[in-house]
C-alpha positions in Angstrom: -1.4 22.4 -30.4 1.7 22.1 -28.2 2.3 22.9 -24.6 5.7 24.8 -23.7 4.9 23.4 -20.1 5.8 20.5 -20.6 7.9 19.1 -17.3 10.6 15.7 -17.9 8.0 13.7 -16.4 5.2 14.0 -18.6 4.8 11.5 -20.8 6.8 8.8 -19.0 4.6 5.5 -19.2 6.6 3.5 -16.5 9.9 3.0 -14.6 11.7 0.3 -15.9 14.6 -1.8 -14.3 17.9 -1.8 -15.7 18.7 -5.2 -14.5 15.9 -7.3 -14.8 13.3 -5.5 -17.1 10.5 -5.0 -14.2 8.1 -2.2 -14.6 6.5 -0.1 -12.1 4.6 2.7 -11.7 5.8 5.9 -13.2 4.1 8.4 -10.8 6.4 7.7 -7.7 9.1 9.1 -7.1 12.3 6.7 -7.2 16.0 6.7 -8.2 16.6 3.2 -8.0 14.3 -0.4 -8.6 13.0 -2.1 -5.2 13.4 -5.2 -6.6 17.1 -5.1 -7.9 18.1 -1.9 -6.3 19.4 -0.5 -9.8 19.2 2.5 -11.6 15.8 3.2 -13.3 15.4 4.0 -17.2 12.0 6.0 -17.7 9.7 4.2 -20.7 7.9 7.1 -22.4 4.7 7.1 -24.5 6.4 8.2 -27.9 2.7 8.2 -29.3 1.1 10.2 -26.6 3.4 12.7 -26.7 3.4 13.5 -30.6 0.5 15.7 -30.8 1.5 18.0 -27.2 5.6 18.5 -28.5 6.0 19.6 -32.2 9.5 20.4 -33.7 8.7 24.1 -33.8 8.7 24.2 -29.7 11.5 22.3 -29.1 13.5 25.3 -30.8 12.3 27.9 -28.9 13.8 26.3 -26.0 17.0 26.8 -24.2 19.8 25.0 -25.8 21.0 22.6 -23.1 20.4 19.0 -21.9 17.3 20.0 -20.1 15.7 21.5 -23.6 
C-alpha cells in the first residue's frame, strides 16, 4: 500500500557531504556540512521506500519538480 503523504524528507537515510563524503544524521535540519561547510546531498533508502511509493501514486501527483 502506498502513502500519498509522503513529505521530501521521508526516506532520507543520512546527509552526506559533498566535499569529503561525511555522513550525518538525517533528522536535523541543515543546508550546509559542519565539517566542510558544503552543500549537503540527501542519501535515501531506495529499499525502504519501494513498498510506501508505487508508480501508480507518483502519477496522481502534480506535475512539477516537487511531484
Amino acid at each position: 500500500m502506498t502513502d500519498p503523504g509522503l513529505r521530501p524528507t521521508d526516506g532520507v537515510a543520512r546527509l552526506e557531504c559533498t566535499r569529503c563524503g561525511r555522513s550525518g544524521v538525517s533528522n536535523v535540519l541543515a543546508a550546509v556540512s559542519p565539517c566542510c561547510g558544503m552543500p549537503l546531498f540527501a542519501r535515501y533508502d531506495l529499499a525502504a521506500m519501494r513498498d510506501r511509493l508505487a508508480p501508480a501514486s507518483m502519477a496522481a501527483r502534480r506535475g512539477d519538480l516537487w511531484r
